[in-house]
Backbone as a chain_set.jsonl record, in Angstrom:
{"seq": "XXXXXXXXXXXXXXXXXXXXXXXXXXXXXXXXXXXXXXXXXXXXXXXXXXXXXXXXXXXXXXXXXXXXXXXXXXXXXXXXXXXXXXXXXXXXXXXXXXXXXXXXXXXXXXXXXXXXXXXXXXXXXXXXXXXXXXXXXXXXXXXXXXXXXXXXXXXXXXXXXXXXXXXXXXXXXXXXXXXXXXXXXXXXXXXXXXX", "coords": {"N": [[12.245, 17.479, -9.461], [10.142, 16.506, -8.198], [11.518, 14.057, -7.425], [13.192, 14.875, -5.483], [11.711, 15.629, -3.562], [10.686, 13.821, -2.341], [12.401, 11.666, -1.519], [13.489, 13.776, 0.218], [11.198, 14.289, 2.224], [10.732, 11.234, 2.852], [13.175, 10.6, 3.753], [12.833, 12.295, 6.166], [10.112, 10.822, 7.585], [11.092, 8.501, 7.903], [13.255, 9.229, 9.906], [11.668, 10.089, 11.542], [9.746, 8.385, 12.647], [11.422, 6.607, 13.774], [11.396, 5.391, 16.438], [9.033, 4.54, 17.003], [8.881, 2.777, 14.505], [10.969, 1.102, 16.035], [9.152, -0.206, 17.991], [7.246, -1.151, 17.407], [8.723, -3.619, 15.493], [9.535, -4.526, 18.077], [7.021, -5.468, 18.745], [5.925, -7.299, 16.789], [7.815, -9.005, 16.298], [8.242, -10.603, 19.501], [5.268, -11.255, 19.219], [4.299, -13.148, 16.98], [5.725, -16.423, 15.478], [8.303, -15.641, 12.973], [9.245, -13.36, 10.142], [10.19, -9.915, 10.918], [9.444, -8.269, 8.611], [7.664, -7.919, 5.668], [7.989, -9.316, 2.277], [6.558, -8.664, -0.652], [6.213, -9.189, -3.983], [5.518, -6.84, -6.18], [4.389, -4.776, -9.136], [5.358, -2.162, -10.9], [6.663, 1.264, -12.2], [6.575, 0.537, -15.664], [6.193, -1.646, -16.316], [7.853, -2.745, -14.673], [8.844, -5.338, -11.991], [9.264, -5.081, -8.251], [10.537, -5.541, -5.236], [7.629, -4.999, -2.343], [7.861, -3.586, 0.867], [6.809, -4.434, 3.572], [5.616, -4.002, 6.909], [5.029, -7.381, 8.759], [2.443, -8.074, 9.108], [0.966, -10.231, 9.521], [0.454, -14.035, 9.557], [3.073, -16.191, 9.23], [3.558, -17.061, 5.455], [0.851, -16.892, 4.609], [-0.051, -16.117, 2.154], [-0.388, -17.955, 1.085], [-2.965, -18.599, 1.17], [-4.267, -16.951, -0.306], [-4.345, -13.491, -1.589], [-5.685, -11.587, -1.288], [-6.844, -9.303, 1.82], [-9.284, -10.054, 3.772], [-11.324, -8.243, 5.929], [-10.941, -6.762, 8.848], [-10.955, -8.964, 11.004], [-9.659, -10.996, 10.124], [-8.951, -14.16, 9.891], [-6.134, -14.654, 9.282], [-4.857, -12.444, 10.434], [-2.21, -11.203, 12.938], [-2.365, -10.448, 16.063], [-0.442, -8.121, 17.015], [-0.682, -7.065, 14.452], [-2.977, -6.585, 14.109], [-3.358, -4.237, 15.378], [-1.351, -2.645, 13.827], [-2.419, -2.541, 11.002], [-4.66, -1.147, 11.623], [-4.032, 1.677, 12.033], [-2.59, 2.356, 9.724], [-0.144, 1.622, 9.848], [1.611, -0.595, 9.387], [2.328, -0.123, 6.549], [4.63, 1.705, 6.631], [6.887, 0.996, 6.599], [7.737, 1.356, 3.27], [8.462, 3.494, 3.013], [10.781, 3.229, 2.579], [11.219, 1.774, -0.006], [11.048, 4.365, -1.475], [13.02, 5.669, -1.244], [14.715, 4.103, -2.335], [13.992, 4.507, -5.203], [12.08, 3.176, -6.077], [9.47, 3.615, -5.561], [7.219, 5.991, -5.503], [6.164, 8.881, -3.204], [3.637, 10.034, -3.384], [1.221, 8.252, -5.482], [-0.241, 5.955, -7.958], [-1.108, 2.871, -5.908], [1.105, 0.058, -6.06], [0.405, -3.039, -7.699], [-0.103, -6.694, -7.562], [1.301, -9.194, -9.802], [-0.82, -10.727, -11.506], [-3.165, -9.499, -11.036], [-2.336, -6.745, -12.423], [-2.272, -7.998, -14.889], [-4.875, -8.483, -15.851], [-5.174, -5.653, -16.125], [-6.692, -3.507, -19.088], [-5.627, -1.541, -21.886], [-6.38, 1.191, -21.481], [-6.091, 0.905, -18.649], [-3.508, 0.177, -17.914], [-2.272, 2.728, -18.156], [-1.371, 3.737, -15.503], [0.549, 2.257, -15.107], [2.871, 3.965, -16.019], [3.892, 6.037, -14.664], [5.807, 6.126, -10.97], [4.653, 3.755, -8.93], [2.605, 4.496, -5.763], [2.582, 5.174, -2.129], [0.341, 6.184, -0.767], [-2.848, 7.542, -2.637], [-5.507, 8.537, -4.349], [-7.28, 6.149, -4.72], [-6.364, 4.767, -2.318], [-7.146, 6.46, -0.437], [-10.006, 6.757, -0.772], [-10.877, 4.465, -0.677], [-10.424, 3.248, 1.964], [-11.371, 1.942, 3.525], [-11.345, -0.703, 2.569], [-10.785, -3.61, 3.449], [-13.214, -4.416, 5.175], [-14.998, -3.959, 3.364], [-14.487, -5.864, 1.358], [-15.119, -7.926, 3.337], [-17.198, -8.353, 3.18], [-18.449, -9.134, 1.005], [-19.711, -11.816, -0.821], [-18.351, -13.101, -2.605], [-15.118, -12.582, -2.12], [-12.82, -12.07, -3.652], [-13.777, -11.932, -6.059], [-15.493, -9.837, -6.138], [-13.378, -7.64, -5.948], [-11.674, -7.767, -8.43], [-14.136, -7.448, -10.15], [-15.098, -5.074, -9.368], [-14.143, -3.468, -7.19], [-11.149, -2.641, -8.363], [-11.111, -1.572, -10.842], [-12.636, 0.342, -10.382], [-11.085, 2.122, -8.729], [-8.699, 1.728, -10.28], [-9.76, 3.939, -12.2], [-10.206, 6.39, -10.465], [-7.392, 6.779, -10.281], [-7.046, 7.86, -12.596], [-7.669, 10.465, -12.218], [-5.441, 11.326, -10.648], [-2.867, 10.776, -12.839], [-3.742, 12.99, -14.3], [-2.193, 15.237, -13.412], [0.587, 14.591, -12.448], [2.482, 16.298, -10.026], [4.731, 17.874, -7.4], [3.233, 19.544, -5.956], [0.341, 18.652, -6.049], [0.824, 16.062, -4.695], [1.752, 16.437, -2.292], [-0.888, 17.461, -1.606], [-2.388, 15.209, -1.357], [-1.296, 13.802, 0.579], [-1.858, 15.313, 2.676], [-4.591, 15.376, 3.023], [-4.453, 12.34, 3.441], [-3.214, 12.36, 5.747], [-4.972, 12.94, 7.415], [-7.137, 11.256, 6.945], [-6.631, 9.48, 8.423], [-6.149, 10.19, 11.153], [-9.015, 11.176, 12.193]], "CA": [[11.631, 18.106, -8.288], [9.313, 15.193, -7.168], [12.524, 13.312, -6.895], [13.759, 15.589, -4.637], [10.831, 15.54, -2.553], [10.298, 12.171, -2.329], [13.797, 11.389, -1.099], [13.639, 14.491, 1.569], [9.867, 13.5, 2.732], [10.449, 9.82, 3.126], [13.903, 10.594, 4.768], [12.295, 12.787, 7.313], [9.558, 10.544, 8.227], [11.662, 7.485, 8.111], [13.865, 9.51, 11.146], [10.807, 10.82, 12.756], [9.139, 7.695, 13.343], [12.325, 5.175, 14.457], [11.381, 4.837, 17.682], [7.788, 4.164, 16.7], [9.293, 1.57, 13.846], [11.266, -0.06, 16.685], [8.247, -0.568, 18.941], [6.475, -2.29, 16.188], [9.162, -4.441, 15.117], [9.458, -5.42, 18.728], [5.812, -6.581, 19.007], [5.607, -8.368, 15.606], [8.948, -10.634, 16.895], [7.605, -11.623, 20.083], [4.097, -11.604, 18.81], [4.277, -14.451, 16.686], [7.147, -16.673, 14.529], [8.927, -15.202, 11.844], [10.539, -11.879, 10.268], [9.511, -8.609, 10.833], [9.017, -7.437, 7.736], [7.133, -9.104, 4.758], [8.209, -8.446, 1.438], [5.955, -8.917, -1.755], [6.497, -8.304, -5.821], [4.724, -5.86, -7.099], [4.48, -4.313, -10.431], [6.141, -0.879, -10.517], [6.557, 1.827, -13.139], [7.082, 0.366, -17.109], [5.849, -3.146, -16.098], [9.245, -3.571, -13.885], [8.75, -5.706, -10.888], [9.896, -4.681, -6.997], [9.662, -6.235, -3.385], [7.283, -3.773, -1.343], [8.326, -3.701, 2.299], [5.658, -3.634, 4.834], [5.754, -4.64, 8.739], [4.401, -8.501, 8.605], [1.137, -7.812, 9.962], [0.0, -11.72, 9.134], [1.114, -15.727, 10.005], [3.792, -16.467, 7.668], [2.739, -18.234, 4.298], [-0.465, -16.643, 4.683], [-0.245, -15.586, 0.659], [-0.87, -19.588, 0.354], [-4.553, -18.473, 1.261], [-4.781, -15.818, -1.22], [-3.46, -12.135, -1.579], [-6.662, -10.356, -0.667], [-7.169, -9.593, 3.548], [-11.206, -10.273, 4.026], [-11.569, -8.311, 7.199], [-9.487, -6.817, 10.144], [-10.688, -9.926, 11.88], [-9.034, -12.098, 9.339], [-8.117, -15.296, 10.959], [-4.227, -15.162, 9.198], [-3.851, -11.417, 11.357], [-1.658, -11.135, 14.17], [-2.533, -9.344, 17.338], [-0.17, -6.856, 16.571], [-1.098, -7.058, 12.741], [-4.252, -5.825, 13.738], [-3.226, -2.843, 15.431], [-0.691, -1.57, 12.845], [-3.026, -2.34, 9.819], [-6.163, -0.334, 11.797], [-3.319, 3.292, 11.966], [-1.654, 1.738, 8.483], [1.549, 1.632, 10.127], [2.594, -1.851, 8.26], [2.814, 0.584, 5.409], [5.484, 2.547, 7.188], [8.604, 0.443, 5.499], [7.37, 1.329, 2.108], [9.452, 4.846, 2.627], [12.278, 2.852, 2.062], [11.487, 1.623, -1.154], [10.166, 5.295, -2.366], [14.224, 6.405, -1.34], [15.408, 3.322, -3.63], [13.461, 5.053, -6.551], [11.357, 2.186, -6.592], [8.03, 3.833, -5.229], [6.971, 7.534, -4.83], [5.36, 9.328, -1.848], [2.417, 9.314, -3.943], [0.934, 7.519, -6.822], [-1.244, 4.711, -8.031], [-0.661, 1.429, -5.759], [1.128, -1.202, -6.775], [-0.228, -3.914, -8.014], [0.637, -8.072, -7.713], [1.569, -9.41, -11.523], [-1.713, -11.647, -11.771], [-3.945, -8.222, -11.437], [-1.757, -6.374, -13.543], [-2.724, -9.014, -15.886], [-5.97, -8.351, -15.911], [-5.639, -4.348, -16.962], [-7.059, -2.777, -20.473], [-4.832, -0.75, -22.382], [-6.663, 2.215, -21.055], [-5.875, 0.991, -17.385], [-2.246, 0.496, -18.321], [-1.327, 3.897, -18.383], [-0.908, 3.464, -14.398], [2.538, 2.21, -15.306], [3.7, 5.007, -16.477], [4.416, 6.303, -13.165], [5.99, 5.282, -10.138], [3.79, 3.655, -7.646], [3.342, 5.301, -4.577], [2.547, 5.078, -0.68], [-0.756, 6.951, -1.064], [-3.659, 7.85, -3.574], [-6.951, 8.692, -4.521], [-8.297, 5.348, -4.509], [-6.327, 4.494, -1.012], [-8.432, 7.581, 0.57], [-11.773, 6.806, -1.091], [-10.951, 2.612, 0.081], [-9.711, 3.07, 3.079], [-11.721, 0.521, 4.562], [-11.344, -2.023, 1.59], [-10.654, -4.886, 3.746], [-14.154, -4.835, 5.69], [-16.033, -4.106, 1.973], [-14.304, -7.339, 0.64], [-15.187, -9.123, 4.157], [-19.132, -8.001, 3.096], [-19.002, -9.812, -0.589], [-19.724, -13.426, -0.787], [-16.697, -13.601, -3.639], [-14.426, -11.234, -2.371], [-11.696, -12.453, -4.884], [-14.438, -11.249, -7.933], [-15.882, -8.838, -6.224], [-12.049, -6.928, -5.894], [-11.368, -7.475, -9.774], [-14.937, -6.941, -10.67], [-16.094, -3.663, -9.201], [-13.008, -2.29, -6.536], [-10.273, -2.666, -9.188], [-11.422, -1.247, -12.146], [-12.655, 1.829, -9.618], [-9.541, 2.387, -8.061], [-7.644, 2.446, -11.656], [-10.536, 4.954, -12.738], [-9.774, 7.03, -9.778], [-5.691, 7.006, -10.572], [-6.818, 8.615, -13.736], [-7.317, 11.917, -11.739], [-3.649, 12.128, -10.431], [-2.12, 10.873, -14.073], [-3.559, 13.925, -15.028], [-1.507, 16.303, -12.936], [1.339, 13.972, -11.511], [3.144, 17.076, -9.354], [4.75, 17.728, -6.206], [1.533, 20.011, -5.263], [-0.461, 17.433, -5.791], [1.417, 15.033, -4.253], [1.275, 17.587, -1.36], [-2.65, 18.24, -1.189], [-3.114, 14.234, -1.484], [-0.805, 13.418, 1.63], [-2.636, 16.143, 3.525], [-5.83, 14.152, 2.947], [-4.422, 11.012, 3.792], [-3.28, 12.128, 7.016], [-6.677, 13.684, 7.682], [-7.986, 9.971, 7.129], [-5.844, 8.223, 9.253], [-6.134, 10.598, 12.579], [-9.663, 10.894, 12.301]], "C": [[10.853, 17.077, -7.438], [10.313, 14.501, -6.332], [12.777, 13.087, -5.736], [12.529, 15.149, -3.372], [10.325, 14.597, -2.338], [11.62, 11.659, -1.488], [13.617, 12.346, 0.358], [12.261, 14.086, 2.45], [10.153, 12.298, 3.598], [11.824, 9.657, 4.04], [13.295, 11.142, 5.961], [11.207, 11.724, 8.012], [10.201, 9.041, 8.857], [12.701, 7.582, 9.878], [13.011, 9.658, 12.665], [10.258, 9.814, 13.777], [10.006, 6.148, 13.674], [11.774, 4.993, 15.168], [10.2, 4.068, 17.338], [7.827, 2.527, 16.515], [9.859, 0.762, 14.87], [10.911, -0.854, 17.546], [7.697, -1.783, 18.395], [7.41, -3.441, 16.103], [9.216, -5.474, 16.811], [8.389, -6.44, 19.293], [5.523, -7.388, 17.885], [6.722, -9.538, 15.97], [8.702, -11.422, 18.095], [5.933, -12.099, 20.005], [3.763, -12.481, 18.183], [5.887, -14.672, 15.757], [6.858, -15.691, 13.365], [8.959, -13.778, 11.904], [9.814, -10.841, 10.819], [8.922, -7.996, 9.816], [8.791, -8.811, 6.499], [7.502, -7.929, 3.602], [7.111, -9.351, -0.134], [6.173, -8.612, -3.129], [5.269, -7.957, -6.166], [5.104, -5.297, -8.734], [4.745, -2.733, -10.335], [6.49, -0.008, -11.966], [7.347, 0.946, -14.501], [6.754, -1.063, -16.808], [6.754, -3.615, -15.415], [8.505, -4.214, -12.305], [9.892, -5.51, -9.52], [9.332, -5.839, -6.049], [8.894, -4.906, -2.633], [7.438, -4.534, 0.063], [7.037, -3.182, 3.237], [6.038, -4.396, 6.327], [4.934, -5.701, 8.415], [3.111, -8.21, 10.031], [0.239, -9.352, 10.148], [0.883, -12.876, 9.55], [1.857, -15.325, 8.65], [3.441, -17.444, 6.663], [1.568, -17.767, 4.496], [-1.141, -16.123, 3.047], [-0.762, -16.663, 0.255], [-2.394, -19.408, 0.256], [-5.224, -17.632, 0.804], [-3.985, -14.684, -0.575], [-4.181, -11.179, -0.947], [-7.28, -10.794, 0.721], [-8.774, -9.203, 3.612], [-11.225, -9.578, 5.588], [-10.636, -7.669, 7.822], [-9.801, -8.069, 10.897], [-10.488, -11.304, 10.748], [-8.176, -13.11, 9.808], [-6.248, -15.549, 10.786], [-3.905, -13.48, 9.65], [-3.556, -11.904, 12.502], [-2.16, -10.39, 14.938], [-2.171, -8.377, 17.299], [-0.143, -6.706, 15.199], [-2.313, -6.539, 12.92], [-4.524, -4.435, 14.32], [-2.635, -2.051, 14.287], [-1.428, -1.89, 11.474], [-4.189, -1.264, 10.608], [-5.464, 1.255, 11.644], [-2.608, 2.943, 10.596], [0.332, 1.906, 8.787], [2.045, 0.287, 9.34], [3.281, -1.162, 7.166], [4.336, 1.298, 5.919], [7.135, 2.229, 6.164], [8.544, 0.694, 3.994], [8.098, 2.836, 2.146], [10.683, 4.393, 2.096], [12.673, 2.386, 0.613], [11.26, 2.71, -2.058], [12.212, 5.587, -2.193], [15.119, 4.801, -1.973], [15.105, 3.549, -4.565], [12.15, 3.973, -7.129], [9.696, 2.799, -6.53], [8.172, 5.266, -5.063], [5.887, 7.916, -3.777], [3.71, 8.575, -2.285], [2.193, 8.719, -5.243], [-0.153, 6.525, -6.855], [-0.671, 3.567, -6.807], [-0.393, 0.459, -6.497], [0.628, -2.236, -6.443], [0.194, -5.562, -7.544], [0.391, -8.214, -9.355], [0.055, -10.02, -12.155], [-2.708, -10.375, -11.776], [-3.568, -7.589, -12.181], [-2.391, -7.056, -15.18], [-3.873, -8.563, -16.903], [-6.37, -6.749, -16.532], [-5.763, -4.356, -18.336], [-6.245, -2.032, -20.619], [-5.229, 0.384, -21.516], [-5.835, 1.941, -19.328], [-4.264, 0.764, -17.39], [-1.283, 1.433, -17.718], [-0.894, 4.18, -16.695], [0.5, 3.269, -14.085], [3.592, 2.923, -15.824], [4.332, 6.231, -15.652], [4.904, 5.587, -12.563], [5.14, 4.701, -9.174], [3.712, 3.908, -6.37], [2.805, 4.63, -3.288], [0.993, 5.171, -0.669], [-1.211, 7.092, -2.214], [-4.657, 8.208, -3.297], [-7.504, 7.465, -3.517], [-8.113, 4.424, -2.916], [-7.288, 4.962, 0.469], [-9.55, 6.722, 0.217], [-12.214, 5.212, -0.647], [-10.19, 2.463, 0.847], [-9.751, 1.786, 3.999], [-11.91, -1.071, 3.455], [-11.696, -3.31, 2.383], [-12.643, -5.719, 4.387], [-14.98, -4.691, 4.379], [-15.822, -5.521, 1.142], [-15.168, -8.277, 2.181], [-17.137, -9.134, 4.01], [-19.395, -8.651, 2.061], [-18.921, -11.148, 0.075], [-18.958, -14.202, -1.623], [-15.899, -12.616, -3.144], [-13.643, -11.176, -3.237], [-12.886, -11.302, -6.44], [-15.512, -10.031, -7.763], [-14.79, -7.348, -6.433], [-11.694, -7.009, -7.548], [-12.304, -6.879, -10.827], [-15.663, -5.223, -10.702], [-14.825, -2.593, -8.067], [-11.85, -1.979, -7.488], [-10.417, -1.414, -9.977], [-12.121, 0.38, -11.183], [-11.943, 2.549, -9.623], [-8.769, 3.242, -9.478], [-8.481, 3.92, -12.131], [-9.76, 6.174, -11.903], [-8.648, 7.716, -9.664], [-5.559, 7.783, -12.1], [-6.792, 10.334, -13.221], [-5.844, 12.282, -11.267], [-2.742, 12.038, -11.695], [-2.562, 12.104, -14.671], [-2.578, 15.414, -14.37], [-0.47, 15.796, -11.621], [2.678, 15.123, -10.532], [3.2, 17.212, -8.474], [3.714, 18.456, -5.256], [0.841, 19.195, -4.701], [-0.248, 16.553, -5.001], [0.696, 15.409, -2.422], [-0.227, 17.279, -0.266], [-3.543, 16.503, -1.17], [-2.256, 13.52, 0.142], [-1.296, 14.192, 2.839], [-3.954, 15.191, 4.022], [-5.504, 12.882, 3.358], [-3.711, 11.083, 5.659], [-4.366, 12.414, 7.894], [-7.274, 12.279, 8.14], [-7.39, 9.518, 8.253], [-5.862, 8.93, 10.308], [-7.784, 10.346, 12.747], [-10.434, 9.603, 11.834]], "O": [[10.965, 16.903, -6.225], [10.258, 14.304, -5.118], [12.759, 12.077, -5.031], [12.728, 14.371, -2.439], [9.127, 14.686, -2.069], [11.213, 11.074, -0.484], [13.602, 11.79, 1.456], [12.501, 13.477, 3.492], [9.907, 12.266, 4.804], [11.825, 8.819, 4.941], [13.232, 10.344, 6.897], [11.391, 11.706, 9.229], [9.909, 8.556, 9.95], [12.875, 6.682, 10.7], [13.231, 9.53, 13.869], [10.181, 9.929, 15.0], [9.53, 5.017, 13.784], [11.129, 3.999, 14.833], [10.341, 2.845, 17.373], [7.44, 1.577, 17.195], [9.425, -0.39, 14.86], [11.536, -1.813, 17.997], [7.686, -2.957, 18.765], [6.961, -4.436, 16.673], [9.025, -6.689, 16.863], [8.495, -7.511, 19.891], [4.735, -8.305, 18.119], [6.492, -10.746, 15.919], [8.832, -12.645, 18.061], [5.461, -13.071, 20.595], [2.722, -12.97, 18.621], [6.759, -13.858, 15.451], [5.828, -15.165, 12.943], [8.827, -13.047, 12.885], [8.668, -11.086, 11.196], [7.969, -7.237, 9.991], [9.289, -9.929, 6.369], [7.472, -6.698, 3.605], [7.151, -10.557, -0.373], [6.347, -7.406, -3.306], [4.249, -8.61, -6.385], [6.175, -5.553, -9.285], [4.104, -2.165, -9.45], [6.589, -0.748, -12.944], [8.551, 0.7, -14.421], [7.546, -1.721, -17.483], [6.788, -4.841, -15.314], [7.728, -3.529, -11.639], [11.097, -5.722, -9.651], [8.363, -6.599, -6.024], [9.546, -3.893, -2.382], [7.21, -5.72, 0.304], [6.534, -2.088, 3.49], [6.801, -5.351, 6.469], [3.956, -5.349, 7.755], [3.059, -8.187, 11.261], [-0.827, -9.518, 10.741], [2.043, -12.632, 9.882], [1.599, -14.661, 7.645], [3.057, -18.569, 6.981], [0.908, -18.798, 4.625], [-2.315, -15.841, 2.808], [-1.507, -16.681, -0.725], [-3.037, -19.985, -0.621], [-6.382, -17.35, 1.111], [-3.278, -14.703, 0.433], [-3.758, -10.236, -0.279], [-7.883, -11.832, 0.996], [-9.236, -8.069, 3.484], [-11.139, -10.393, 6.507], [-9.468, -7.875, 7.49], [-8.84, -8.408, 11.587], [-11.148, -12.342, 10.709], [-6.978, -13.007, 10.071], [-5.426, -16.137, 11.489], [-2.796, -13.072, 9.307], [-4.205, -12.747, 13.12], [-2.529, -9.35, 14.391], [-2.949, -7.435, 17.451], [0.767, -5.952, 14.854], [-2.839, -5.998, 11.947], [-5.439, -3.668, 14.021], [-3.167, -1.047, 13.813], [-0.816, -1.298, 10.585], [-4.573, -0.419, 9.799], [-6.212, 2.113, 11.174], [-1.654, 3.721, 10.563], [1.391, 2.154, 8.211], [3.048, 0.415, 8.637], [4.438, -1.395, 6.815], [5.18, 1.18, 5.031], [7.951, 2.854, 5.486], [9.462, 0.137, 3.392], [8.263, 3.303, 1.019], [11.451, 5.0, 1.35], [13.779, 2.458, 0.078], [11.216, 2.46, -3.262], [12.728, 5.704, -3.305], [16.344, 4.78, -1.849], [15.766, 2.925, -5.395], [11.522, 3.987, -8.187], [8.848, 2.457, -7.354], [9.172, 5.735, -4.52], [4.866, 7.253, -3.596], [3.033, 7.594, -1.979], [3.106, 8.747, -6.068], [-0.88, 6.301, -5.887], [0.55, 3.461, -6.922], [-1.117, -0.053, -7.35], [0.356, -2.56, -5.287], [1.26, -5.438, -6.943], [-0.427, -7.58, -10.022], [-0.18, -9.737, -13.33], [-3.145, -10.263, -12.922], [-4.375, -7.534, -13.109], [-2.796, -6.519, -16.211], [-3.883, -8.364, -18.118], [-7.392, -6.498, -17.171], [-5.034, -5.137, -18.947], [-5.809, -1.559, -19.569], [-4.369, 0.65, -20.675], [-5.058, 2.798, -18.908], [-3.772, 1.49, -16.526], [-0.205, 1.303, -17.137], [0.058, 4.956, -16.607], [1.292, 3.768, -13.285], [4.775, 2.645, -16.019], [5.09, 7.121, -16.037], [4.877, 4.407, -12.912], [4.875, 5.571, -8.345], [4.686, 3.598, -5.683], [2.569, 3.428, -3.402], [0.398, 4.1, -0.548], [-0.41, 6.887, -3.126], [-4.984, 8.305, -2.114], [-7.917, 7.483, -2.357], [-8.976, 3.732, -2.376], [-7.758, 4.485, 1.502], [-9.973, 5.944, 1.072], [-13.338, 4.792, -0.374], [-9.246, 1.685, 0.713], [-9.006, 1.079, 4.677], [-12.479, -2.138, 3.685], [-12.677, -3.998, 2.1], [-13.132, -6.832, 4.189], [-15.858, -5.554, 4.361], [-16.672, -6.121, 0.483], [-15.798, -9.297, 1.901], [-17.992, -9.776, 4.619], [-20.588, -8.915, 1.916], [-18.332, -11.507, 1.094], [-18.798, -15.423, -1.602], [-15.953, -11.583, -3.812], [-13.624, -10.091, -3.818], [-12.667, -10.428, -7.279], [-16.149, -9.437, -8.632], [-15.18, -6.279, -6.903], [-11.346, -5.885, -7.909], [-12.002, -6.225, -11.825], [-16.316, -4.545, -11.496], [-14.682, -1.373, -8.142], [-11.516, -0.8, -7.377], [-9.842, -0.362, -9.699], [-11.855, 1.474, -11.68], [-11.911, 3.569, -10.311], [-8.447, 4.403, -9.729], [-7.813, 4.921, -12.392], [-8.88, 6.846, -12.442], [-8.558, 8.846, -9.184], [-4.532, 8.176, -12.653], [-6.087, 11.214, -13.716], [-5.251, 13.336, -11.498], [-1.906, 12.928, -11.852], [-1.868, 12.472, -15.618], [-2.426, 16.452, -15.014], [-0.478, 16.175, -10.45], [3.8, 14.629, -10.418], [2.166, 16.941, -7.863], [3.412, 18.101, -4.116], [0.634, 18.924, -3.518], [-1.254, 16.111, -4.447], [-0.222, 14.968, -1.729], [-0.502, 17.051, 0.913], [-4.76, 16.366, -1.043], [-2.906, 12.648, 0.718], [-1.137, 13.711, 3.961], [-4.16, 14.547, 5.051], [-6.486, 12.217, 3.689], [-3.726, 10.188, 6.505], [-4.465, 12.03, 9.059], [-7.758, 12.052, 9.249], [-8.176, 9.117, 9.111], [-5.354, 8.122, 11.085], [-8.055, 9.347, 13.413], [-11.588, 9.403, 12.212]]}, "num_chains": 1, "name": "protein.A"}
């Protein structure tokens, strides 16, 4: 049933918002060099690793300067990287990997392998799902980027105290991973993102 609705969902919005997607792609190509779309490995249900697909919102090679974005005025965004991260449209290509089975609507976020690393058995159990688009701890850190651009480590403040949140947080949907839920957590996340 999730399946199902994960597949019809992510087709529908994937149709709804072409035109949108082809606006974007045309300001990220003449907006600066390189592709349109940036792809990253993540960690994905059972410890398997994926590419997640997002709209390249950043200079290319900008991973050389670390993984975590300090800021919307983070000197490696683009112009139009800083519009489509402020509506989370970068995210937008990430429907495509939920209708390869790789990601679901909703779920925990995936991870990079080097954080992964770093989970406790208890925090683990994250992988026992698929990783999704949306969550808890996406709502409740919406504005992550400007709370890291406020620490004076953001690197150890993100493993020390947002991390280990976040996973806490993903323990409320492992307990009732259903398409309801799924539902009543994509409601909320469009809630965030208009207002």
């Amino acid at each position: 049933m999730k399946r199902i609705f994960d597949i019809l969902f992510s087709s529908f919005i994937l149709l709804f918002f072409l035109p949108v997607g082809l606006i974007i792609s045309l300001l990220i190509f003449f907006g600066s060099p390189g592709g349109i779309f940036y792809r990253q490995e993540r960690i994905g249900k059972g410890g398997k690793p994926f590419f997640i697909l997002k709209f390249r919102s950043m200079r290319t090679d900008s991973d050389a300067k670390g993984k975590l974005t300090v800021g919307m005025r983070d000197p490696r965004i683009t112009s139009a990287g800083y519009f489509i991260r402020k509506y989370k449209l970068d995210e937008f290509p990430q429907f495509i990997n939920v209708l390869k089975g790789e990601m679901s609507v909703v779920g925990p976020r995936p991870e990079v392998k080097e954080y992964v690393n770093l989970y406790n058995e208890e925090q683990l159990k994250v992988l026992n799902v698929k990783p999704g688009i949306t969550d808890y701890a996406s709502l409740y850190y919406f504005k992550e980027n400007e709370l890291l651009a406020q620490s004076v480590d953001p690197q150890k403040t993100y493993i020390e105290e947002i991390m280990p949140a976040k996973l806490k947080l993903n323990e409320k949907y492992l307990e009732n991973p259903t398409v309801f839920h799924d539902i009543r957590i994509i409601y909320l996340t469009f809630g965030k993102i208009l207002t």
